[in-house]
C-alpha positions in Angstrom: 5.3 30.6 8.6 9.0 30.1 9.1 9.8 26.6 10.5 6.7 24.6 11.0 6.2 21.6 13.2 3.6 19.6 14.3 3.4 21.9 17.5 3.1 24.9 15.7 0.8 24.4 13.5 -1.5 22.9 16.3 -1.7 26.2 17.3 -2.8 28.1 14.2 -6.7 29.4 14.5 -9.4 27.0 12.6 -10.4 30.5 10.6 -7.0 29.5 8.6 -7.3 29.5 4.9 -4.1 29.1 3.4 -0.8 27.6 4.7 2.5 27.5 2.9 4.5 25.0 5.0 7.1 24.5 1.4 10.7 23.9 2.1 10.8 22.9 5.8 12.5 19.8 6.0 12.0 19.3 9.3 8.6 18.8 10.1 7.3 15.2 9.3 3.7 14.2 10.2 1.0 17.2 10.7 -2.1 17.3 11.5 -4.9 19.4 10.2 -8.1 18.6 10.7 -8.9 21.9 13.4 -8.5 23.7 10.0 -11.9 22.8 8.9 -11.4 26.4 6.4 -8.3 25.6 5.0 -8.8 25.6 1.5 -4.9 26.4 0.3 -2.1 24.0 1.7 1.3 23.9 0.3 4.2 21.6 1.2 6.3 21.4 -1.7 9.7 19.7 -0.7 8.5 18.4 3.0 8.8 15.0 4.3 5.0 14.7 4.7 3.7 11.3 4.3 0.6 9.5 3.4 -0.6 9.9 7.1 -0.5 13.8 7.0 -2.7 13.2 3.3 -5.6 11.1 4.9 -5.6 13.4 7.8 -6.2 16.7 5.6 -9.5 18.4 5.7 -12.1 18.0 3.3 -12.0 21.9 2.4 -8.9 22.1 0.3 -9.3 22.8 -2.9 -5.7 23.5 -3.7 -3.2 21.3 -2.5 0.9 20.9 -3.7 3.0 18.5 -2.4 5.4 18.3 -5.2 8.9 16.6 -4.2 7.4 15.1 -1.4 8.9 11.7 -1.5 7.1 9.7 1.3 3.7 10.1 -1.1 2.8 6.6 -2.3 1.1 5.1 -4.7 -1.1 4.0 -1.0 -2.2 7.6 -1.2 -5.6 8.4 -1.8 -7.1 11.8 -2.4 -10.9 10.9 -2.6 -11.8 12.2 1.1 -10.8 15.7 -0.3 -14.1 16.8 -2.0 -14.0 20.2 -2.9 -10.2 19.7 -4.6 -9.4 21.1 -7.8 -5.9 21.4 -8.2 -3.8 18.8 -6.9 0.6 19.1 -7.8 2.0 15.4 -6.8 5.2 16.1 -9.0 8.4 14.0 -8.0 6.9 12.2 -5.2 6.7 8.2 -4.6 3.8 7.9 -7.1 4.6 6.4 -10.1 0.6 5.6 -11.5 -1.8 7.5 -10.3 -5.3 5.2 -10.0 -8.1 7.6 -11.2 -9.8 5.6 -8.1 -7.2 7.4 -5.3 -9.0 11.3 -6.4 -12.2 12.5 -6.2 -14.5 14.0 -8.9 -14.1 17.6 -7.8 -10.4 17.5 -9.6 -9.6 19.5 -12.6 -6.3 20.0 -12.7 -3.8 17.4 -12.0 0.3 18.5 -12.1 2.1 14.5 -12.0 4.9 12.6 -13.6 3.0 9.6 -13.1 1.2 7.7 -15.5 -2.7 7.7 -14.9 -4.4 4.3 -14.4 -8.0 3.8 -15.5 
């Protein structure tokens, strides 16, 4: 996609299925809910923040935000219903609380701990 911000990505067409917005440092908050297809998004390395996580549509079922450090432990994944792979390496979550993802999940990439 080359350098995304929020203005771009406003424009991409809600028949979208995967996004790879990985290694722009640039953009912060993005919104995505007139992606109501997406079911791929990637933003490894981005300063996305918790915002941009509540704000994702409930299609994903892939979603990597590994080195994202403005992901906190405030995070929650449990609006995501169809997600299955979730990568939350190196970001601000130290515990993940089995509460923050939904039931869908099967494979989870963190260096946190896991909280009952």
């Amino acid at each position: 996609m080359g350098k995304a911000s929020a203005a771009n990505v406003a424009t991409l067409p809600p028949t979208l299925e995967v996004l790879d917005i990985s290694w722009n440092l640039d953009v912060d908050a993005i919104l995505l809910a007139h992606l109501p297809r997406l079911r791929v998004f990637h933003a490894a390395l981005t300063p996305i923040d918790d915002c941009t996580v509540a704000a994702l549509p409930a299609s994903l079922g892939v979603l990597t935000l590994w080195g994202c450090h403005k992901i906190t432990p405030a995070a929650s994944f449990t609006h995501l219903g169809a997600l299955r792979t979730l990568d939350i390496r190196g970001t601000g979550i130290a515990i993940v609380n089995r509460a923050s993802l939904p039931p869908s999940l099967v494979s989870l990439k963190s260096g946190a701990l896991l909280f009952p």
